[in-house]
N, C-alpha and C positions, 0 to 999 in steps of 0.2 A: 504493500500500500504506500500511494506517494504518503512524505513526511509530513507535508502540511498540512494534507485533510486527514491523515492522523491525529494531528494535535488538534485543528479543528472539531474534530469526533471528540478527544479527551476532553477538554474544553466544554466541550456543548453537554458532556454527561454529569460536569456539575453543579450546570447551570450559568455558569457567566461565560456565554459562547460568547468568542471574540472575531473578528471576519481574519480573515488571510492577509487582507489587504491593511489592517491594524486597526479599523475600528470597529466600536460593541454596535450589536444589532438588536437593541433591549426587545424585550417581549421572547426571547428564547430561554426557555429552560429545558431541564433534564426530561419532565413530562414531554416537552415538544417531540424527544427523540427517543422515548421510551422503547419503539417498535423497530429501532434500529440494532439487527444482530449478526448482519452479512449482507452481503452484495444481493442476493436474492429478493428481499425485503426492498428493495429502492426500485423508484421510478425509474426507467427506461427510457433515456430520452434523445430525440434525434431534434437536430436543427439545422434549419434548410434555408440557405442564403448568408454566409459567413465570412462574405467581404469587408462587409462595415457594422451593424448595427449586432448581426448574428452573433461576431464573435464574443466581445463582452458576457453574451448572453448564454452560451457556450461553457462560460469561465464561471458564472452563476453556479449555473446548476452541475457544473462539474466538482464545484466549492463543499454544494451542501451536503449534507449527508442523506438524507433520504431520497437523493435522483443521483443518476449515473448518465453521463453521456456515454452513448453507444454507438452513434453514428451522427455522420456530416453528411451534408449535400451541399454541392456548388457547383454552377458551369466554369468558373473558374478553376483552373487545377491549381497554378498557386497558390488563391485563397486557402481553397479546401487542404494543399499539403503543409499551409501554415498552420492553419487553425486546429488541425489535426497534431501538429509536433505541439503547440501550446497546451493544450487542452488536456495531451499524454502527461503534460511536466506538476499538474495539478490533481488529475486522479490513478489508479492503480490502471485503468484498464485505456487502452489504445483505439479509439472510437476506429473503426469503420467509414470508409468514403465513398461517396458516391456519387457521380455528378447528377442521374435523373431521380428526382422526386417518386415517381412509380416505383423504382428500383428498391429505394429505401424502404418503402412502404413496406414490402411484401417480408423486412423484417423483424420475427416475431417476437424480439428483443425490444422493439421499439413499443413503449406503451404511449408515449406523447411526444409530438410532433411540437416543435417550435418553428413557425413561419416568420424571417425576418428577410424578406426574398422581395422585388419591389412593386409598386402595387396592385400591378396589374396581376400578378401571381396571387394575391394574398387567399379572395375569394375560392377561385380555383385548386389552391393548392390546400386550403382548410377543406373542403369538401371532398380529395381526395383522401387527406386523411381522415377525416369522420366516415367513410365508405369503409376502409379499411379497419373498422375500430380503434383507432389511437383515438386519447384525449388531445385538445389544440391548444396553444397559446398563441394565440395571433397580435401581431405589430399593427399597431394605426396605419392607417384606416383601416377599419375591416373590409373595405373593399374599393373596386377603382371605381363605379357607379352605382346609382341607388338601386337597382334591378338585383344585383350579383347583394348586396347587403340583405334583401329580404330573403334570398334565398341561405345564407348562411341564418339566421335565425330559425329561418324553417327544419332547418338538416340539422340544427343545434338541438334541437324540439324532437327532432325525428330519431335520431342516432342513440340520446340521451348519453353522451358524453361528456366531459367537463372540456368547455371552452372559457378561456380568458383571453380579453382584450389588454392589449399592452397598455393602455393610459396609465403608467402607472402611479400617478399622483393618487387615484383614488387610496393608496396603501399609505400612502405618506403619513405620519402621527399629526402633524401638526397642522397639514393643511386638510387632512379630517378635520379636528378640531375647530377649525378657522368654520369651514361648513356647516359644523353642528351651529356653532354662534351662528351665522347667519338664519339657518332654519328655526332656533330656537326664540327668534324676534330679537338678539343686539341691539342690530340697527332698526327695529321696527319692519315694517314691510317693506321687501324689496321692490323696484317696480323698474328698475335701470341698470345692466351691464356693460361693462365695458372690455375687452380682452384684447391684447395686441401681441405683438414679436417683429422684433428689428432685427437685421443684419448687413452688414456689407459684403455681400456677395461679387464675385467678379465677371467678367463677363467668360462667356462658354464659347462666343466665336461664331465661325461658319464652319460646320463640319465637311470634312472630304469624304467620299468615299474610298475606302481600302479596302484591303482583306482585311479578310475577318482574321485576329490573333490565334495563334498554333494554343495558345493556353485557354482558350474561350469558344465554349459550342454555342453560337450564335442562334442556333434553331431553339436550342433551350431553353436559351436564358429568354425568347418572345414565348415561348410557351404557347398560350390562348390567344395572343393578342394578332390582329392580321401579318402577314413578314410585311418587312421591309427590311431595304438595305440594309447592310452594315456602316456606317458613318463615325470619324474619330473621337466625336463630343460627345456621346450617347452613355456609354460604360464607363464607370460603374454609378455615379449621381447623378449626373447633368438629366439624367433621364426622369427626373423627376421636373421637369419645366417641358417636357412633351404630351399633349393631351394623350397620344396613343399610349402610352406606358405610364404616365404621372397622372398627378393632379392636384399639383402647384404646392405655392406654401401655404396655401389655405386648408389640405389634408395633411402636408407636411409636418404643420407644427401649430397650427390654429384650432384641429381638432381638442389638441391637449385643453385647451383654456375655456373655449367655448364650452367644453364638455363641465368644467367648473361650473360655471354660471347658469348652465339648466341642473345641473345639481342642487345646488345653491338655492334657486331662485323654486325650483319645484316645475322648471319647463317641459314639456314634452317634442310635442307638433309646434311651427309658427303656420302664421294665417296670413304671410305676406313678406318675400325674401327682396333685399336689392342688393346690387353690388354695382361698384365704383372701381373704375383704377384700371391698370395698363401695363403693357412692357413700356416705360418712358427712358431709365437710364443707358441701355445700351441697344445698336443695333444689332442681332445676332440672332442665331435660332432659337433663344427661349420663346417659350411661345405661352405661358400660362402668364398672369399679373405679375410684375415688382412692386407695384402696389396697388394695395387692394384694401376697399371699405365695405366689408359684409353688413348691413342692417338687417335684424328679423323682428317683426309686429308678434306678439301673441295675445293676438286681440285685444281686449281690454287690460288685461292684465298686466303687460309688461314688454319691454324690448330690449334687445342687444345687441351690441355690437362688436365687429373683431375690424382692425388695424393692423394688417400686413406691408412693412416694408421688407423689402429685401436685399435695398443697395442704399438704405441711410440709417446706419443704426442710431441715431438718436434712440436716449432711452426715453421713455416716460415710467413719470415716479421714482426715475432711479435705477429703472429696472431695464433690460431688455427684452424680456417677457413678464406680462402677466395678467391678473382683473380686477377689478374694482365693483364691489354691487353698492348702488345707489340706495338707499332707505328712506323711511317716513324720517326717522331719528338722527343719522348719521352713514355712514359710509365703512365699508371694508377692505382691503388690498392685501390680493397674497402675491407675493413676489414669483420669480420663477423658480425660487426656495421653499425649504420648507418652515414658512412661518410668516407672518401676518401681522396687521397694525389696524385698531378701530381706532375711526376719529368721530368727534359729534359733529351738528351741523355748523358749526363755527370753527371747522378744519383742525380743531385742537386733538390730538393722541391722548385718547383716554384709556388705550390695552395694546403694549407692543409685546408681541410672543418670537421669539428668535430660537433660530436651532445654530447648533454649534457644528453641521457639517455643512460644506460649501461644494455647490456645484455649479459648474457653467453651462447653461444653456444653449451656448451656441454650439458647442460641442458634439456632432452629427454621430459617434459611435456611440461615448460613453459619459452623458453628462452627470451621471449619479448611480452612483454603483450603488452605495450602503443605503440608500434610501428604496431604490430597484427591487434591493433582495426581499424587503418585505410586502411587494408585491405578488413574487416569486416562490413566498410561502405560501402565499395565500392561495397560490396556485396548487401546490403540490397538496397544499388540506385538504381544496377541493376533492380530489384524487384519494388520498387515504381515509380521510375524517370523514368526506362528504359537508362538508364545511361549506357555508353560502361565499359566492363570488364576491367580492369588491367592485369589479366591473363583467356587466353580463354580455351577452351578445345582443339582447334587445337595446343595452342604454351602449354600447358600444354603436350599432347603427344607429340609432338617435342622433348622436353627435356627430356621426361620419356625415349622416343623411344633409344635415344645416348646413354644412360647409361645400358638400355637393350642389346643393341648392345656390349657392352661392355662387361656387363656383357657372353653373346653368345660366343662372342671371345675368352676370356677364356675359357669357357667350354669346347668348339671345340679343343681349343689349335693353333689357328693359326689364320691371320689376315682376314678380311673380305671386298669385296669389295659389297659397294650399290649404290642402283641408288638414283642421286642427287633428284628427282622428289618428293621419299616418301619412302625414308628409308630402300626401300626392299634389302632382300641380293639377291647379286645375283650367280649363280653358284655351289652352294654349297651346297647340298641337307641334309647332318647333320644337319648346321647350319640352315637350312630351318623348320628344324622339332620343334624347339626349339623357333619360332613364337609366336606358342600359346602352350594346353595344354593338357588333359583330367581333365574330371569333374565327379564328384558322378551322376551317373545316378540319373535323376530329377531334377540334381539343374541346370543345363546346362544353360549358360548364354543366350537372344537371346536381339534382338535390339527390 
């Protein structure tokens, strides 16, 4: 057994587990790992897309004790022979690689699938796994359009598997806490959100055509989505500012916040989406907003809004991500940390709550590792405890669905109204088309 998740294991049998990484991940004790007595007894777990976001995540549950990584998957063979040599240097056992997702699947070592694969893959490749019985942990968004999200809740429904959505704030201690104050009346009634994320991003260029890299199966890595060329600016991020394979920074990293604030606020459905904004800073092949203003009506009750820049990171509040809910009383803001500040209506701080671990936002693999993990367990409880989600697959679509919407709105160029019920647009047969997709004949998603 590697040394460290030995000591990790001793450690955790007495109660004051400590991470690898050197800091405490409170709420672990000896009861948590009671049912730890062999490699037999742990999760099984494969994770599939291990170029950027995957591996961290790899490193997770390679950490804990009650999951074992046992297989990789990447089109990449670098990726995959890195993430592979890492991942041996943390547990006893030497994952398994495989670049197609089916391939993986069919092994029966594998109890759950981690998709951190980009997002065109996300739906498609959760419903592979629920077919095969694995549990899922799926990365934001849960899917690249609203059509492919209601069918992952229905196979969620169907399979009766445990699925978790990666938002993983909802696991955070303190910005739970921050949400109970808002739901518990703090500030009085909310009736105003506000959520942003800045960055300075660079430009991505005009891509060429080349060959396709001797380290990269191009057919795979489109999976579902129609071919297209090979192009040099596409692999392995820029592909997230292509409508065919992305969907912008509005899924990117507006999901996380937005998802805040109907939490928060007690949001479901809106009854009327607009969005604002454009590629303005450079000329190039991005093709989704550098900025972008999502507004959503909920009818009488309330509205909010998200603020995407992508090439001026000015912060607001301080911050480069985060929300603020508006009250009858005063006002809340959680940082893109984990911890929070009420103010009354005369802007004075009457409750600042601070944590003592710091992570960076802009950080595209790994902005918060110790905070992660306790998303992380709450996955694997799901699995052994049967322990209720943190984040489900219905409030996981909820929140993809808003920013879709938003996303739609733009496209169309003009506002949208939906039904409160489930999101749907309504009246508007463009905007209607733009749902769902087409797919490579053969990969065609089904439930």
């Amino acid at each position: 057994m590697n040394q460290s998740r030995r000591n990790f294991i001793k450690i955790a049998g007495t109660g004051t587990a400590v991470l690898a990484v050197g800091g405490v991940l409170p709420g672990f004790s000896a009861k948590s790992y009671s049912r730890i007595v062999g490699a037999n007894d742990r999760v099984g777990v494969a994770v599939a897309g291990v170029n950027g976001r995957g591996t961290p995540l790899a490193r997770y549950f390679a950490r804990l004790p009650q999951s074992e990584v046992v297989a990789l998957c990447d089109v990449d063979s670098r990726a995959l022979e890195k993430c592979i040599a890492g991942t041996a240097k943390i547990q006893e056992r030497n994952p398994k690689g495989e670049k197609d997702i089916r391939k993986m699947l069919e092994d029966q070592q594998v109890d759950a699938v981690v998709i951190a694969m980009p997002d065109h893959w996300h739906t498609p490749a959760a419903l592979l796994s629920l077919q095969a019985g694995k549990h899922v942990y799926l990365e934001k968004p849960v899917s690249h359009n609203p059509r492919e999200g209601e069918m992952l809740v229905e196979a969620s429904a169907r399979y009766g598997k445990v699925v978790q959505i990666g938002t993983q704030r909802r696991s955070w201690p303190k910005v739970v806490e921050a949400i109970s104050e808002v739901q518990n009346g703090v500030i009085g009634k909310p009736y105003f959100g506000k959520a942003w994320y800045t960055n300075n991003r660079t430009s991505i260029g005009t891509g060429k055509t080349t060959e396709v890299p001797a380290w990269l199966d191009w057919n795979l890595w489109q999976g579902p989505a129609p071919r297209s060329g090979f192009r040099d600016n596409i692999v392995h991020y820029n592909w997230h500012w292509f409508w065919h394979w992305g969907t912008g920074e509005a899924l990117n990293n507006g999901t996380h916040m937005v998802d805040l604030l109907c939490w928060g606020m007690g949001l479901d459905y809106p009854t009327r989406v607009h969005s604002a904004g454009g590629r303005y800073h450079y000329r190039d092949d991005w093709e989704t907003p550098d900025t972008q203003v999502i507004s959503m009506d909920f009818g009488d009750r309330a509205s909010i809004s998200w603020e995407g820049r992508s090439c001026n990171g000015k912060h607001v509040e301080g911050s480069s991500v985060g929300v603020i809910f508006f009250g009858e009383n005063g006002s809340l803001f959680i940082s893109g940390g984990n911890d929070y500040k009420i103010f009354d209506k005369a802007n004075k701080v009457v409750k600042e709550v601070k944590s003592d671990i710091t992570i960076d936002p802009r950080n595209t693999i790994n902005p918060s590792e110790q905070l992660d993990l306790f998303h992380i367990q709450n996955f694997l409880d799901g699995i052994i405890k049967g322990s209720p989600l943190n984040m489900t697959p219905e409030a996981g679509h909820r929140c993809t669905l808003l920013m879709q919407l938003g996303n739609i709105a733009q496209r169309v160029g003009r506002s949208l109204q939906t039904d409160p019920k489930n999101g749907q647009i309504i009246g508007d047969t463009e905007a209607q088309q733009l749902w769902g997709r087409s797919y490579e004949p053969g990969w065609e998603p089904r439930v």
